[in-house]
Backbone as CSV, one residue per row, in Angstrom:
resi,resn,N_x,N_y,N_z,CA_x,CA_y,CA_z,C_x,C_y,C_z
1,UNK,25.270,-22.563,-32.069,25.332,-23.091,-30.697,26.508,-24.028,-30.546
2,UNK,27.000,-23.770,-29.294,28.589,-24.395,-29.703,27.956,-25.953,-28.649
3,UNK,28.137,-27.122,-29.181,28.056,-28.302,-28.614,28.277,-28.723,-27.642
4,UNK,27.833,-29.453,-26.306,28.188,-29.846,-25.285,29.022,-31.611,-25.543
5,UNK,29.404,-31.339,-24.591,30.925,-32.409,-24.380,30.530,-33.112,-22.738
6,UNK,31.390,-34.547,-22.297,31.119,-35.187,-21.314,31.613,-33.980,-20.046
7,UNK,33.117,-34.112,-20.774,33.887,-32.976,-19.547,34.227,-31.840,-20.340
8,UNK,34.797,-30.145,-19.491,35.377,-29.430,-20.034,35.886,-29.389,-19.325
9,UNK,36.931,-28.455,-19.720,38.113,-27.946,-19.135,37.922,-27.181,-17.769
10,UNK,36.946,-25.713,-17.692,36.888,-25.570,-16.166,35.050,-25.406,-16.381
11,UNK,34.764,-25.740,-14.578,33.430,-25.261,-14.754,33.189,-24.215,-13.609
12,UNK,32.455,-23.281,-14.306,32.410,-21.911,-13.557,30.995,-22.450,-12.964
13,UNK,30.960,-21.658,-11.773,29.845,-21.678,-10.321,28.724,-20.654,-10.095
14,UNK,27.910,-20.476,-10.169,27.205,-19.517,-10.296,26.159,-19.400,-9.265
15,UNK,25.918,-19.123,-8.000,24.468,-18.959,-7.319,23.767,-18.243,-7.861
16,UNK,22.426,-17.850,-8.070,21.692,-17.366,-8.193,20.221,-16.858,-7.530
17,UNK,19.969,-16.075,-7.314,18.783,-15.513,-6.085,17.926,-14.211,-6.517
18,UNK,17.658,-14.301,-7.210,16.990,-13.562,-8.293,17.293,-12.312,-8.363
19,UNK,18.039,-12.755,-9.354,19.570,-11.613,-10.236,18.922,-11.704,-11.712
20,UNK,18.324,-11.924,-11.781,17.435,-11.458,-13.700,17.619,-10.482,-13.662
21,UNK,17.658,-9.710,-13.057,18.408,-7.988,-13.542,19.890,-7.940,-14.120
22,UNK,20.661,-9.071,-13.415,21.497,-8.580,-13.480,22.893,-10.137,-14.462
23,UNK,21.940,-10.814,-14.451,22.422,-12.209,-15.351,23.083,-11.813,-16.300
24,UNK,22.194,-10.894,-17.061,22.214,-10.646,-18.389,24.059,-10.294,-18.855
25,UNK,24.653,-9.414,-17.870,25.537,-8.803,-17.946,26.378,-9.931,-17.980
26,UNK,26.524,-10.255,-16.653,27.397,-11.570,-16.305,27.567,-12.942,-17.752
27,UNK,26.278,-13.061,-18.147,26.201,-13.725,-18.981,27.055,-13.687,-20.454
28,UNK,26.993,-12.150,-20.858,27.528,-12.268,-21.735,29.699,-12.315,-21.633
29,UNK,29.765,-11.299,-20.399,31.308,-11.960,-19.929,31.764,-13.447,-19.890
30,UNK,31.137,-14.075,-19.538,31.338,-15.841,-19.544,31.187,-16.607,-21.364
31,UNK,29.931,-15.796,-21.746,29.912,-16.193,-23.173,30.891,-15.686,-24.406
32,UNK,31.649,-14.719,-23.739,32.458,-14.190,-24.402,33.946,-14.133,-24.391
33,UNK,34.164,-15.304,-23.115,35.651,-15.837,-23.106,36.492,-16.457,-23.887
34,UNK,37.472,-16.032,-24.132,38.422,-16.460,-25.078,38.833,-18.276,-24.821
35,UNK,38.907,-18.408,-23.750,38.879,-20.400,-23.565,37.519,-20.758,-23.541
36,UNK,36.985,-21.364,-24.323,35.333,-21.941,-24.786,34.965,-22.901,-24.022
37,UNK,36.155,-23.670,-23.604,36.315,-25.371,-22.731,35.914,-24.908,-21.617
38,UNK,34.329,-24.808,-21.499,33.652,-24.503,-19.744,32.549,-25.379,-20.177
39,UNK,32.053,-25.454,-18.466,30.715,-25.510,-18.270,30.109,-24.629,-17.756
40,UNK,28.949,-24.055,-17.343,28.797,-23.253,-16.908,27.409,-23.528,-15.876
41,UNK,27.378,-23.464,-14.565,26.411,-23.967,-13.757,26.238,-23.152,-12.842
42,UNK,24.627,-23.203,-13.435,23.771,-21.684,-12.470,23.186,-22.624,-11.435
43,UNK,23.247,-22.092,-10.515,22.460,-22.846,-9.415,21.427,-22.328,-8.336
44,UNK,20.041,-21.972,-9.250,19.400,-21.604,-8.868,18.576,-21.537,-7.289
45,UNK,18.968,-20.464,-6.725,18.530,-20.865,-5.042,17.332,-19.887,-4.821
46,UNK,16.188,-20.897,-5.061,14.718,-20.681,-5.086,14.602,-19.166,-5.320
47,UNK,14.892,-19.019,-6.560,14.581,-17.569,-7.264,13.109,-17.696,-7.879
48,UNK,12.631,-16.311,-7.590,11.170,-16.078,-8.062,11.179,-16.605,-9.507
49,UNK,9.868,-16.421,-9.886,9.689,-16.832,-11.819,10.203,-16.425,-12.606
50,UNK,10.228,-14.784,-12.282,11.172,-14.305,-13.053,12.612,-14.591,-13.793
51,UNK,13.055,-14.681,-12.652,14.239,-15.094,-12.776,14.781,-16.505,-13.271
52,UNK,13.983,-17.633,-12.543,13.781,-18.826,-13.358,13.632,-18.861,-14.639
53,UNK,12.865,-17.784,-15.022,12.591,-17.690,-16.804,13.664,-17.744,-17.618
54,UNK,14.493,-16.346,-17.392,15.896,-16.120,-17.420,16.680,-17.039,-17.255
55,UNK,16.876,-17.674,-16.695,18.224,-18.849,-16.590,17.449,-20.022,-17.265
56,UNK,16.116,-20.191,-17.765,15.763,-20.926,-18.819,16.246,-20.969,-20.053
57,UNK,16.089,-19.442,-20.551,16.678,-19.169,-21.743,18.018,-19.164,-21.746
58,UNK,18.432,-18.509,-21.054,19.944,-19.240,-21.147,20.399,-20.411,-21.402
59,UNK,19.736,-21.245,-20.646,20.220,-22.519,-21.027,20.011,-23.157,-22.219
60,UNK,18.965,-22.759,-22.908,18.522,-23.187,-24.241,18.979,-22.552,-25.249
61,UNK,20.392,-21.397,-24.904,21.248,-20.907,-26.163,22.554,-21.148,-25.835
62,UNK,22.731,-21.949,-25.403,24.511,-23.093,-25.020,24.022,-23.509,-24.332
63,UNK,24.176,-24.582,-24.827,24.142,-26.346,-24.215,25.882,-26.431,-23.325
64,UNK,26.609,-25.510,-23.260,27.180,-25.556,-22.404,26.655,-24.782,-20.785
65,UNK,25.613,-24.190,-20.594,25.159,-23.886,-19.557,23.743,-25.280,-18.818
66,UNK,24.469,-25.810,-17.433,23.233,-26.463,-16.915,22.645,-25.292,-15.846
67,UNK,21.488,-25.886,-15.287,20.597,-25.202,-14.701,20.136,-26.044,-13.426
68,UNK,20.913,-26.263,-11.865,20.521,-27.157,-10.703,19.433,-26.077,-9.933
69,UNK,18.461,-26.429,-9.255,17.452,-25.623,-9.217,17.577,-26.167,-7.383
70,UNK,17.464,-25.554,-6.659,17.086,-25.414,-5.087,15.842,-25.325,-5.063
71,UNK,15.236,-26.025,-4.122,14.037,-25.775,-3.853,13.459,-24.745,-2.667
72,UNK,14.567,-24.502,-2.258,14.533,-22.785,-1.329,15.737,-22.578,-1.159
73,UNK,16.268,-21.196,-0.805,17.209,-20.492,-0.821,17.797,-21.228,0.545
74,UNK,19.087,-21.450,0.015,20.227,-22.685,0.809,20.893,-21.166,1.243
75,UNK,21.263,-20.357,0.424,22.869,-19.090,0.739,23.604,-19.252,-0.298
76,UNK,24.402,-18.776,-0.761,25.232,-18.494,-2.055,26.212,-20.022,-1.239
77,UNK,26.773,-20.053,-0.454,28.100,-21.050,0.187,27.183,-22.254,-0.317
78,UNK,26.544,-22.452,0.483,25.911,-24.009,0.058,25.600,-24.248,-1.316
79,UNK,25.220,-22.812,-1.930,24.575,-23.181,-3.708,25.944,-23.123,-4.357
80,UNK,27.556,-22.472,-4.171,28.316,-23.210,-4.627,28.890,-24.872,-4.468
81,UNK,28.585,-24.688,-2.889,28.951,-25.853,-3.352,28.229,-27.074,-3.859
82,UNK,27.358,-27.027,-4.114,26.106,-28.408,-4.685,26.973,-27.865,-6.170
83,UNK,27.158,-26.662,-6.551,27.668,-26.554,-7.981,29.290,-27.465,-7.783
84,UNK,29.881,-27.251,-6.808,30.713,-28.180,-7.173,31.054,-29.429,-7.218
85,UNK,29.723,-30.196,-6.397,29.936,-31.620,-6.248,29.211,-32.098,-7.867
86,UNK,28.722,-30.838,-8.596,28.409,-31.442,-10.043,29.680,-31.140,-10.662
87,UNK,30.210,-30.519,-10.612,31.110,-29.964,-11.580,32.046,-31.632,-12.190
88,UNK,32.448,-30.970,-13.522,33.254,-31.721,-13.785,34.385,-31.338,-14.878
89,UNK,34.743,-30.328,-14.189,36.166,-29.265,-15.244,36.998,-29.924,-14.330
90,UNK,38.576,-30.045,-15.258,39.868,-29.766,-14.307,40.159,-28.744,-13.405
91,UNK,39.160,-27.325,-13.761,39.509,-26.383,-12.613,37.878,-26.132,-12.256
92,UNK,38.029,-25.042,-11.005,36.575,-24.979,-10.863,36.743,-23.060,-10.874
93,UNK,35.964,-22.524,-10.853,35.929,-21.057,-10.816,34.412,-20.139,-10.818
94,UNK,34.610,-19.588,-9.708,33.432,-19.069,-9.257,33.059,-17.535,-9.858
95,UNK,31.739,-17.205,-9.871,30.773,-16.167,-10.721,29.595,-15.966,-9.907
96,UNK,29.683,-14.577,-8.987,28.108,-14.760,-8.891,27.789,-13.685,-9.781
97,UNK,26.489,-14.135,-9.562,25.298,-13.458,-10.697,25.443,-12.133,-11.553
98,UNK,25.791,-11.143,-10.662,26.048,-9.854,-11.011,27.197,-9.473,-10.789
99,UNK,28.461,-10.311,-10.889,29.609,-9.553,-11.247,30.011,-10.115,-12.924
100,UNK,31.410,-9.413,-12.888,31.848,-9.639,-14.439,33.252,-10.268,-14.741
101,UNK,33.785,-10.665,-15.801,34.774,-11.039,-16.316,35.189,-10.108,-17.156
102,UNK,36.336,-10.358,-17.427,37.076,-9.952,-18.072,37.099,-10.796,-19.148
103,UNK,37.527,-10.821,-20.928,36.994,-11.583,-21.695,38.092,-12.682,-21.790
104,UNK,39.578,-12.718,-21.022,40.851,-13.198,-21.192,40.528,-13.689,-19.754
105,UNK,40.046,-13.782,-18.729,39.946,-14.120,-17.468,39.939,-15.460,-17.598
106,UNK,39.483,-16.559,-18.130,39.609,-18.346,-17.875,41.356,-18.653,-18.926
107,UNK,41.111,-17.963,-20.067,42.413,-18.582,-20.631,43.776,-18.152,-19.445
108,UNK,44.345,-16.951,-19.444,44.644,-16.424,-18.478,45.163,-17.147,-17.398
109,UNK,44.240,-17.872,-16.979,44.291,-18.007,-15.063,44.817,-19.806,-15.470
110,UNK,43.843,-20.335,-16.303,44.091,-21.736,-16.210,45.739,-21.907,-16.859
111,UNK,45.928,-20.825,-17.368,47.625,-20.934,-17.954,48.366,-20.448,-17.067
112,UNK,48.428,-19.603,-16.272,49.155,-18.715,-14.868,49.122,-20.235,-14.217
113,UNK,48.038,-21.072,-13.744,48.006,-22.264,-13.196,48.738,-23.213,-13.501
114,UNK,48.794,-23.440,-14.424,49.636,-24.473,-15.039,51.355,-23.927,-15.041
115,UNK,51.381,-23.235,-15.455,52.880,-22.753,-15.232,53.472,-22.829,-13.683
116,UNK,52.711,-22.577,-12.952,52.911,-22.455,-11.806,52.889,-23.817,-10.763
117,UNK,52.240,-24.554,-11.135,51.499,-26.202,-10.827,50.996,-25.615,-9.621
118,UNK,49.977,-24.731,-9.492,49.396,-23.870,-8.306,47.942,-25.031,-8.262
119,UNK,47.386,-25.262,-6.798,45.742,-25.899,-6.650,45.057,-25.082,-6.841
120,UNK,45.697,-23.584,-6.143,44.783,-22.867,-6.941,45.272,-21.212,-6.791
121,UNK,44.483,-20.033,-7.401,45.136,-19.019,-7.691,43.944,-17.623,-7.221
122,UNK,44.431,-16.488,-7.797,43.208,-15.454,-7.558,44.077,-14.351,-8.206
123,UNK,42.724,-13.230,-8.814,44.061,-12.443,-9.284,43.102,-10.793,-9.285
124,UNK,43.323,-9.680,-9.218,43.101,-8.947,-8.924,41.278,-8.114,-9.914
125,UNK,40.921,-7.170,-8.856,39.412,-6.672,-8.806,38.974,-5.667,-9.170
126,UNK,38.332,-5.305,-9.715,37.559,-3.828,-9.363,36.436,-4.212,-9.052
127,UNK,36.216,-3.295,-7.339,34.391,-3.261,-6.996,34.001,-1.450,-7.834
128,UNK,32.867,-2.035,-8.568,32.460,-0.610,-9.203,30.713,-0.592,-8.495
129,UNK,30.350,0.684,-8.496,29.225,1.042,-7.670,27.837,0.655,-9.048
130,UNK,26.594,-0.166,-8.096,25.920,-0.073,-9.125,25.296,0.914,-9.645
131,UNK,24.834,1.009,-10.928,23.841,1.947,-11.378,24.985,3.051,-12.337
132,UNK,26.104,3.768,-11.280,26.764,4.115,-12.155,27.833,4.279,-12.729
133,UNK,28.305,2.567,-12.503,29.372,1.909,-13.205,30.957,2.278,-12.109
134,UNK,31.004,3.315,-11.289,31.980,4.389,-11.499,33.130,3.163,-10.359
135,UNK,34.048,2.697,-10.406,35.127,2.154,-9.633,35.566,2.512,-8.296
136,UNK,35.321,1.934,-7.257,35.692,2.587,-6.152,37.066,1.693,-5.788
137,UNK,37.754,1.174,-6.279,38.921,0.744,-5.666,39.961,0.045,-6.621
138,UNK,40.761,-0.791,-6.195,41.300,-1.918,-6.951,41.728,-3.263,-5.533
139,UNK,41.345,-4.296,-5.900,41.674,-4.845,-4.669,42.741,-6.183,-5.519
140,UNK,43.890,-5.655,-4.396,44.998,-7.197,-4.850,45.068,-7.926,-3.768
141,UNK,45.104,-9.314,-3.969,45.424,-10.104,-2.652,46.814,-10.287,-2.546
142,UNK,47.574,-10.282,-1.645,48.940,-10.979,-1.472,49.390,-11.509,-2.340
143,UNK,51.044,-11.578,-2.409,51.399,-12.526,-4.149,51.739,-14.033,-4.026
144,UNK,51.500,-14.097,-2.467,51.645,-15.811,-1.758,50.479,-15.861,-0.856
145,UNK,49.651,-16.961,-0.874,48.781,-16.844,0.615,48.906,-18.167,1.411
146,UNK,49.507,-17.415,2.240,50.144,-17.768,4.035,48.449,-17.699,5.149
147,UNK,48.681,-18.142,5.893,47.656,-17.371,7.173,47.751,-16.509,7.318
148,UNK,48.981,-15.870,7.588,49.306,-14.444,7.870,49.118,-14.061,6.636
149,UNK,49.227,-13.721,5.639,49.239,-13.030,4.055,47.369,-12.583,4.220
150,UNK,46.951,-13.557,4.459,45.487,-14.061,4.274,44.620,-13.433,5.135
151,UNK,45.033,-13.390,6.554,44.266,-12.768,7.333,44.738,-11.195,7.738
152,UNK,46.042,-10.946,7.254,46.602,-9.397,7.218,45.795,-8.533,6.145
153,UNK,46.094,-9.044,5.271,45.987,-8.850,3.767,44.727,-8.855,2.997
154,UNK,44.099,-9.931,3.150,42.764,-10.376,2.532,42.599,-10.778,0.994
155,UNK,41.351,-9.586,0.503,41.328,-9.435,-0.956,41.351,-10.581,-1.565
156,UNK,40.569,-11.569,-1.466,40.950,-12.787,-2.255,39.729,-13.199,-2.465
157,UNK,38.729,-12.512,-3.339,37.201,-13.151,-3.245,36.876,-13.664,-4.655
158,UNK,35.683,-14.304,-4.472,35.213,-15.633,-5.030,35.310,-15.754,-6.203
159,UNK,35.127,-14.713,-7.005,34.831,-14.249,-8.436,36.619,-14.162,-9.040
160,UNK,37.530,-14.042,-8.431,38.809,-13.989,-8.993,39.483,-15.687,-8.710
161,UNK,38.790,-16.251,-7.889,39.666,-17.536,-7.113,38.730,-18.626,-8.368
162,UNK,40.545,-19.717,-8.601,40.230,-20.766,-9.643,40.669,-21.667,-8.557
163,UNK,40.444,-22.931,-8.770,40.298,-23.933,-7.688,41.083,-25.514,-9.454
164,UNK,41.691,-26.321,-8.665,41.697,-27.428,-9.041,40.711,-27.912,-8.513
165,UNK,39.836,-28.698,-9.522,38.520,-29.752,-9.036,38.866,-31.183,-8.307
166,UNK,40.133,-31.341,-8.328,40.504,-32.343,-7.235,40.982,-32.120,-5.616
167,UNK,40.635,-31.090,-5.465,41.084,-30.530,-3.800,39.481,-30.137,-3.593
168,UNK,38.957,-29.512,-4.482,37.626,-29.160,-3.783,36.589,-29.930,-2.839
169,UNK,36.737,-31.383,-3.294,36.234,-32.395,-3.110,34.294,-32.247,-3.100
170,UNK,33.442,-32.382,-2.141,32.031,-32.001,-2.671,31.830,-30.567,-2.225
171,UNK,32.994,-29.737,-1.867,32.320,-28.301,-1.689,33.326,-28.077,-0.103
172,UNK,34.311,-26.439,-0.746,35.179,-26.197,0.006,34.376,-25.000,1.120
173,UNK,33.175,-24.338,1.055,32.554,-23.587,1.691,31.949,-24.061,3.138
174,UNK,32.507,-23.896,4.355,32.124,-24.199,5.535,30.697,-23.610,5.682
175,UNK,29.451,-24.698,6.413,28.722,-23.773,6.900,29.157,-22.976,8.288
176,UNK,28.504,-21.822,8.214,28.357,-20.714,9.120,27.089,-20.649,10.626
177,UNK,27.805,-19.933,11.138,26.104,-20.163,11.855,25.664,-18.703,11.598
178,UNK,24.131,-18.856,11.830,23.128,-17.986,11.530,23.505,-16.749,11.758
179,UNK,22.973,-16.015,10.471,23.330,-14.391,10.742,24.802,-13.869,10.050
180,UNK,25.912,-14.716,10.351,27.321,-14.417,9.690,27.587,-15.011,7.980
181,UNK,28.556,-14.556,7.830,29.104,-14.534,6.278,30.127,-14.848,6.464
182,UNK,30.984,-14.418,5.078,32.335,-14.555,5.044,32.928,-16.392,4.364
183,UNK,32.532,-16.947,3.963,32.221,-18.186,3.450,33.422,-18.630,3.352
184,UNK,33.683,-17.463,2.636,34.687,-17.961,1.503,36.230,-17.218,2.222
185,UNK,36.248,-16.300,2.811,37.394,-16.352,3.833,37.530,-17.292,4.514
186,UNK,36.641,-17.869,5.162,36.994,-18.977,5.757,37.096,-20.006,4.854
187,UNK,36.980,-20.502,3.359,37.284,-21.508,2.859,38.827,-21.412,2.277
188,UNK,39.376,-20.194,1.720,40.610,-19.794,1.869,41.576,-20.407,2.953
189,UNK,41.147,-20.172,4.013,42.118,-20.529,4.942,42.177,-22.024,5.206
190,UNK,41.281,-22.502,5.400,41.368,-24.314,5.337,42.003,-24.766,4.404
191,UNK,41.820,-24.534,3.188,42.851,-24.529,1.496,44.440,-24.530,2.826
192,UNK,44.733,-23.323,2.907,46.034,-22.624,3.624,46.432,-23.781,4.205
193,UNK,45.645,-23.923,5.359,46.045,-25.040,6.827,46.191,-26.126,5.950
194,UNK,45.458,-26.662,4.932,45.674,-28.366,4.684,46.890,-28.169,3.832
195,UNK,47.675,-27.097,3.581,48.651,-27.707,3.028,48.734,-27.407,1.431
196,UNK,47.898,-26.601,0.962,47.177,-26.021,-0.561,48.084,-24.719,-0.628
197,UNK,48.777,-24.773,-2.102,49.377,-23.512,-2.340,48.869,-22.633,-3.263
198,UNK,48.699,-21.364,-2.916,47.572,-20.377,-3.957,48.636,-19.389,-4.489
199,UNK,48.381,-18.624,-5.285,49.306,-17.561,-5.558,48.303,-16.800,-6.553
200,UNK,48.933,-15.176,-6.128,48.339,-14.402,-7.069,48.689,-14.271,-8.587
201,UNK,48.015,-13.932,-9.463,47.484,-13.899,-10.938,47.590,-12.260,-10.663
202,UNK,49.061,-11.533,-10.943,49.002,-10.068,-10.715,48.368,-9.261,-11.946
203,UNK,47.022,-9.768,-12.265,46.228,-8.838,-13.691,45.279,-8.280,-12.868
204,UNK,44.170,-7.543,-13.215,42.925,-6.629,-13.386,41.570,-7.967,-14.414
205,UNK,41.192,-8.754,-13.909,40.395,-9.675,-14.931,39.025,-9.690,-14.274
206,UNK,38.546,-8.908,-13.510,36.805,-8.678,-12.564,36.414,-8.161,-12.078
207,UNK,34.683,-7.319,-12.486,34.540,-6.430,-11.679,33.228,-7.249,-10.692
208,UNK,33.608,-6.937,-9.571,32.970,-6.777,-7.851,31.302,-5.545,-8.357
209,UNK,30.194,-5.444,-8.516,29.412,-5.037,-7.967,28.762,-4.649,-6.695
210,UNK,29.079,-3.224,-6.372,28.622,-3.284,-5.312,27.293,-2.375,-5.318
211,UNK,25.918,-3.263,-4.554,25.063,-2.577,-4.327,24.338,-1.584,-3.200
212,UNK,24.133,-0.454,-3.322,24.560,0.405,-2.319,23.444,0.013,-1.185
213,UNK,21.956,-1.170,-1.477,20.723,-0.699,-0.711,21.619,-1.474,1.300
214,UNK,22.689,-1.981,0.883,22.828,-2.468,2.373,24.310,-3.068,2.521
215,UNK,25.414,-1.629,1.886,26.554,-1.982,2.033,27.404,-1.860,3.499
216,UNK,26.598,-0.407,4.102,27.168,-0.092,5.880,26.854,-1.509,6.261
217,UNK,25.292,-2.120,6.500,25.422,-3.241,7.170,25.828,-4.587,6.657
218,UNK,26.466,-4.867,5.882,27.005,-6.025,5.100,28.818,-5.721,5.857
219,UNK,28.966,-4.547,5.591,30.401,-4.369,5.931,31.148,-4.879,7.469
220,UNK,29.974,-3.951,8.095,29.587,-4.600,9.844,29.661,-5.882,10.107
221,UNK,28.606,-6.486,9.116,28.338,-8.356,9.610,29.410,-9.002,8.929
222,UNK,30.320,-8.573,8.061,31.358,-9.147,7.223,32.526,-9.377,8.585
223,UNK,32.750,-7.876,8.982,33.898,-7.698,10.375,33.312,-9.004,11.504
224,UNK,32.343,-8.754,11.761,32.218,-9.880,12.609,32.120,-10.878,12.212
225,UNK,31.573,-11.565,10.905,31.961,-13.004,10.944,33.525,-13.689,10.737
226,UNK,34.179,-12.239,10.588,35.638,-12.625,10.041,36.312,-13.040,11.448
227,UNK,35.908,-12.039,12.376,36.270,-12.145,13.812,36.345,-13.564,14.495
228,UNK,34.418,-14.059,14.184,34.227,-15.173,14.482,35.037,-16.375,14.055
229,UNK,35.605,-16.111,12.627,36.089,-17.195,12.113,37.940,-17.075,12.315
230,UNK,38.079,-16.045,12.730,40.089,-15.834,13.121,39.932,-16.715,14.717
231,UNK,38.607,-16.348,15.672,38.662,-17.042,16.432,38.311,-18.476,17.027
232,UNK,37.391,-18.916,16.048,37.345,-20.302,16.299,37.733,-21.404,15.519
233,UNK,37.848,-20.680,14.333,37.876,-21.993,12.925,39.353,-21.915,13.143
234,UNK,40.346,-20.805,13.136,41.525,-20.383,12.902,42.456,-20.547,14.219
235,UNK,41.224,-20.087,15.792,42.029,-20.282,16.659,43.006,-19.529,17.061
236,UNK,42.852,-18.027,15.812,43.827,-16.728,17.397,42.967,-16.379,18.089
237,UNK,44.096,-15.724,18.793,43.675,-14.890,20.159,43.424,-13.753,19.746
238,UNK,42.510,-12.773,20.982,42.082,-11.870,20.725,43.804,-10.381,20.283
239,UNK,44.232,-11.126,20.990,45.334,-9.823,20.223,45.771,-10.139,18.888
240,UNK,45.828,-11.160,18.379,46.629,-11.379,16.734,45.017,-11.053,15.995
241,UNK,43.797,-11.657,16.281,42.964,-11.282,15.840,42.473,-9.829,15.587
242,UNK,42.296,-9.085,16.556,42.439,-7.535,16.741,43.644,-6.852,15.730
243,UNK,44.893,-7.572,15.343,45.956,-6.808,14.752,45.210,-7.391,13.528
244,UNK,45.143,-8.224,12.947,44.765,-8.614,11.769,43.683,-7.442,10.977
245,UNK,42.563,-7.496,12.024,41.463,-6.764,11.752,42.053,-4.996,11.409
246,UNK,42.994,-5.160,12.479,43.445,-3.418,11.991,44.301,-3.481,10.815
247,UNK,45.160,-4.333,10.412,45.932,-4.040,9.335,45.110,-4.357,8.136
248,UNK,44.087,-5.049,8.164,42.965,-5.079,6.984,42.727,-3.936,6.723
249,UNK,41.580,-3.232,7.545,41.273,-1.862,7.623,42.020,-0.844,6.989
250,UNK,43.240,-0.978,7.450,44.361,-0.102,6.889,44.500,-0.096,5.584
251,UNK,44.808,-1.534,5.002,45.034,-1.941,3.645,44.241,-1.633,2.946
252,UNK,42.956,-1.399,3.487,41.530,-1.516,2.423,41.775,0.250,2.328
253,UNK,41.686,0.961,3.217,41.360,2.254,3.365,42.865,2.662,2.061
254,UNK,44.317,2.218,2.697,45.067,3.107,1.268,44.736,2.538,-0.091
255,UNK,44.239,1.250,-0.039,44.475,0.786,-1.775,43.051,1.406,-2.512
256,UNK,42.192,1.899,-1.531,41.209,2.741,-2.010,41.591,4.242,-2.433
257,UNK,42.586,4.586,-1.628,43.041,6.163,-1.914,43.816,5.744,-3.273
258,UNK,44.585,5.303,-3.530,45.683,4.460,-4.229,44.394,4.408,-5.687
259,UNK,43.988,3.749,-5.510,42.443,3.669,-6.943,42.234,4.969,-7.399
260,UNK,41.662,5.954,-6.245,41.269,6.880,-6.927,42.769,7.822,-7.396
261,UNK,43.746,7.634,-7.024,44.633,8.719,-7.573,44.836,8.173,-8.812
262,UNK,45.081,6.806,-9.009,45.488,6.355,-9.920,44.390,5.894,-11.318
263,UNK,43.528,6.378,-10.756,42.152,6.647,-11.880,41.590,5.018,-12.454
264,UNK,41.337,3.688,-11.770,40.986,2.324,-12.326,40.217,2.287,-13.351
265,UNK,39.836,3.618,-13.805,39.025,3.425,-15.294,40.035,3.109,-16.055
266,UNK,41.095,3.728,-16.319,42.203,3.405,-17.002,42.985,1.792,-16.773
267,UNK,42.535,1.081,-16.183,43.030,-0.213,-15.766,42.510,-1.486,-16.871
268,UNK,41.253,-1.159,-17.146,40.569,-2.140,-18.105,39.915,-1.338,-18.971
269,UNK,39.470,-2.110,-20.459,38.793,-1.243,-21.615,37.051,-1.443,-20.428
270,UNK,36.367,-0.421,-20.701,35.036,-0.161,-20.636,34.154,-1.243,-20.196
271,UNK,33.762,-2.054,-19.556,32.802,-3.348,-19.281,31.531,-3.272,-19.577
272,UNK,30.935,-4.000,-19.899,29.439,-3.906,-19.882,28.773,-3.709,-18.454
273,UNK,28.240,-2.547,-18.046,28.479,-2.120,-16.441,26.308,-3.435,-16.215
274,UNK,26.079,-2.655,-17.157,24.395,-3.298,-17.467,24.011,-4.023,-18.149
């Protein structure tokens, strides 16, 4: 058991909502990173017993994993951020439950960072389908993010983005109002506006899970909260907003054709899909 320390180096974010199916996986990507200097903080948002069980034992085989427990389900935005007003790494870097790392993904990024004197960074995806592993895309974000880069472009989600723990302050995730998403697009862009410089990490270091029981309507409520948030948090108009939304669309639809010609199994060795 490798020893716990006051501070580490970064601390990874974890919501949790009863993913005991799917911990297991995640778990061993994080335990199996080549930079050891983490913390690692699950933040349990009122997950059944089950699952509580599970992130028990975990915690009782590295003392580098804590365990903040919700007493009802807050939303993944709010349960990162209570993980980050604990945190106490120089960087911060987000994990939910059922996606994966890559085993070079923290050394990697916190060194791309440093070279760069970046607040913070993101670096490229695979969403693979659950159950049978198989890759449906590759997603890169922009190699600068601008507003425009950001809201043309996108691709910049949670599981690839490292954060300096001194900009985050108690939690960069806006609440939403009821019904919408998108958290973390909109925490991207506030980063942008205050003046925060990000840049892409041009590797392959995470795979995106996607689960099929409610991807049409996730996709739907995703478009509209993005809408909601180009127009009020961001403040375009309905025509730059409308172009944005189409050149997304666009982008998403070729870099998906673009995946499959170019075969993304071949991009990374084999993952632990289960």
């Amino acid at each position: 058991m490798i020893k716990s320390s006051a501070k580490r180096l970064v601390s990874i974010i974890t919501p949790v909502h009863n993913d005991g199916k799917y911990i297991g996986a995640t778990a061993i990507s994080i335990l199996q990173q080549s930079l050891t200097d983490f913390e690692w903080i699950l933040v349990d948002d009122g997950s059944n017993g089950e699952t509580a069980g599970v992130l028990a034992r975990l915690a009782a085989s590295d003392a580098r994993i804590r365990i903040i427990t919700n007493p009802v389900a807050y939303g993944p935005a709010r349960a990162r951020n209570i993980g980050i007003a604990a945190a106490s790494g120089e960087y911060v870097a987000f994990l939910d439950a059922d996606d994966i790392w890559d085993a070079n993904k923290l050394e990697q990024q916190v060194t791309f960072m440093r070279n760069h004197d970046l607040d913070f960074s993101y670096h490229d995806y695979i969403p693979f389908e659950d159950g049978s592993g198989r890759p449906l895309s590759k997603i890169c974000g922009p190699n600068r993010l601008t507003l425009f880069s950001h809201n043309a472009r996108r691709g910049v989600g949670c599981l690839a983005v490292m954060l300096k723990r001194k900009i985050a302050g108690d939690g960069v995730f806006p609440a939403m109002p009821p019904g919408l998403v998108a958290e973390d697009f909109a925490a991207w862009a506030i980063l942008i506006k205050g003046g925060l410089r990000g840049e892409r990490l041009p590797k392959t270091l995470a795979w995106y899970r996607v689960r099929k029981r409610s991807f049409s309507s996730n996709k739907f409520r995703s478009a509209h909260s993005v809408w909601f948030i180009m127009r009020t948090m961001e403040g375009f108009g309905k025509v730059t907003s409308a172009f944005f939304l189409a050149s997304f669309l666009f982008t998403a639809m070729t870099s998906r054709v673009v995946a499959r010609v170019s075969s993304p199994y071949q991009t990374l060795a084999a993952p632990p899909w289960h």
